[in-house]
Structure formats: C-alpha cells, structure tokens
C-alpha positions as CSV (number, residue, x, y, z in Angstrom):
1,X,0.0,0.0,0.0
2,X,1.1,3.5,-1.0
3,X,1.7,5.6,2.0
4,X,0.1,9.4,1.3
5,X,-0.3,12.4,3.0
6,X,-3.6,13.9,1.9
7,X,-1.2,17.3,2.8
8,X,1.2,16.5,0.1
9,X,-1.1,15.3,-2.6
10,X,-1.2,18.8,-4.7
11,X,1.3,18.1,-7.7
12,X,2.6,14.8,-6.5
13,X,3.4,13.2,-9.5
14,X,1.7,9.1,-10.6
15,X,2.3,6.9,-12.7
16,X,-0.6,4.3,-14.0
17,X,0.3,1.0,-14.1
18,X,-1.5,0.5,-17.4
19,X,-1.9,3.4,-19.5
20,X,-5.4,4.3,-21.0
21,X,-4.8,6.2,-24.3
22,X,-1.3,6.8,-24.3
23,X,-1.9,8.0,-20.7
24,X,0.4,7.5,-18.2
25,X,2.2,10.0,-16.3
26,X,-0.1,12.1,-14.3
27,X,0.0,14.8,-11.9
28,X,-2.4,15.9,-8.9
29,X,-3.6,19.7,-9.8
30,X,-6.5,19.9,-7.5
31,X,-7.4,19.1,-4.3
32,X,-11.0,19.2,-2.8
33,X,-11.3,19.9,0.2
34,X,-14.0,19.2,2.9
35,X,-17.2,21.4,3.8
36,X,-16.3,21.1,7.3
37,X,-12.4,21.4,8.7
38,X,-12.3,18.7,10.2
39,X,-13.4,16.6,7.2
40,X,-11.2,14.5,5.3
41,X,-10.3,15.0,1.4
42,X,-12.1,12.4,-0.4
43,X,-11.6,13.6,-3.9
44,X,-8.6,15.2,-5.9
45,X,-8.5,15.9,-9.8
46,X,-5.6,14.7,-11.7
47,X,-4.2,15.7,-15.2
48,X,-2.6,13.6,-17.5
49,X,1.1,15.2,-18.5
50,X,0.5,13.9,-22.0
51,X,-2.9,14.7,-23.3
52,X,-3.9,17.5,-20.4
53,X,-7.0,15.2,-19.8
54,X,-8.4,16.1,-16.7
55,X,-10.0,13.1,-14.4
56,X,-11.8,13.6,-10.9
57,X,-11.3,10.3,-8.5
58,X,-11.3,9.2,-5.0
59,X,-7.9,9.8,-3.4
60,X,-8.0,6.6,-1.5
61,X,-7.4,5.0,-5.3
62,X,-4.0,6.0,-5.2
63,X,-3.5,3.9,-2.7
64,X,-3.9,0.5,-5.1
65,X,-0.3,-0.1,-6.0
66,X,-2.0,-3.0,-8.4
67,X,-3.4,0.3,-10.2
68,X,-0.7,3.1,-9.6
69,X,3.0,3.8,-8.3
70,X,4.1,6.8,-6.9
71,X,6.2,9.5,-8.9
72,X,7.3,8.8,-12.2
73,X,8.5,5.1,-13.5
C-alpha cells in the first residue's frame, strides 16, 4: 500500500500501471477539500502530463499499488 499524506497530494506526481490512451504519467492539480475542517479529502482531480486530460477520483485509489505507483516510472 502507498503511504500518502492527503497534505502533500497537490502536484505529487503518478504513474498508472496500465496506461489508457497513451496515458500514463499524471499529476495531482486539484485538491477538494471538505465542507467542514475537520473533514477529510475524499476527492482530488488529476491531469494527464501527455494529453492534459483532466479526471476527478477518490484519493483513496491511489493507494492501489496493483493500479498506480508513486512519482514517475
């Protein structure tokens, strides 16, 4: 399991361990945070570094080393 700080997702940099469309490398742009402040971040939007593609998922998901690795490989 990937160890993350939901601190340090914004621009932390993935790598998909099978591409979709040429796709990748990929890199955090947004994070949403939580209505309240002491909510956790559920969801983050990532951008592919090749097409600009823009995706919205659950940040937990990067978490799925079968799925993604950390920085880029």
């Amino acid at each position: 399991m990937n160890l993350i700080n939901p601190k340090k997702l914004l621009l932390s940099k993935w790598t998909a361990v099978e591409p979709v469309e040429k796709q990748k490398h990929f890199l955090v742009t947004k994070v949403m945070l939580p209505e309240t402040p002491d909510g956790r971040i559920e969801w983050i939007e990532i951008e592919a570094v090749y097409t600009k593609a823009t995706a919205k998922l659950r940040w937990p998901e990067l978490r799925d080393q079968a799925k993604w690795r950390r920085g880029w490989a």
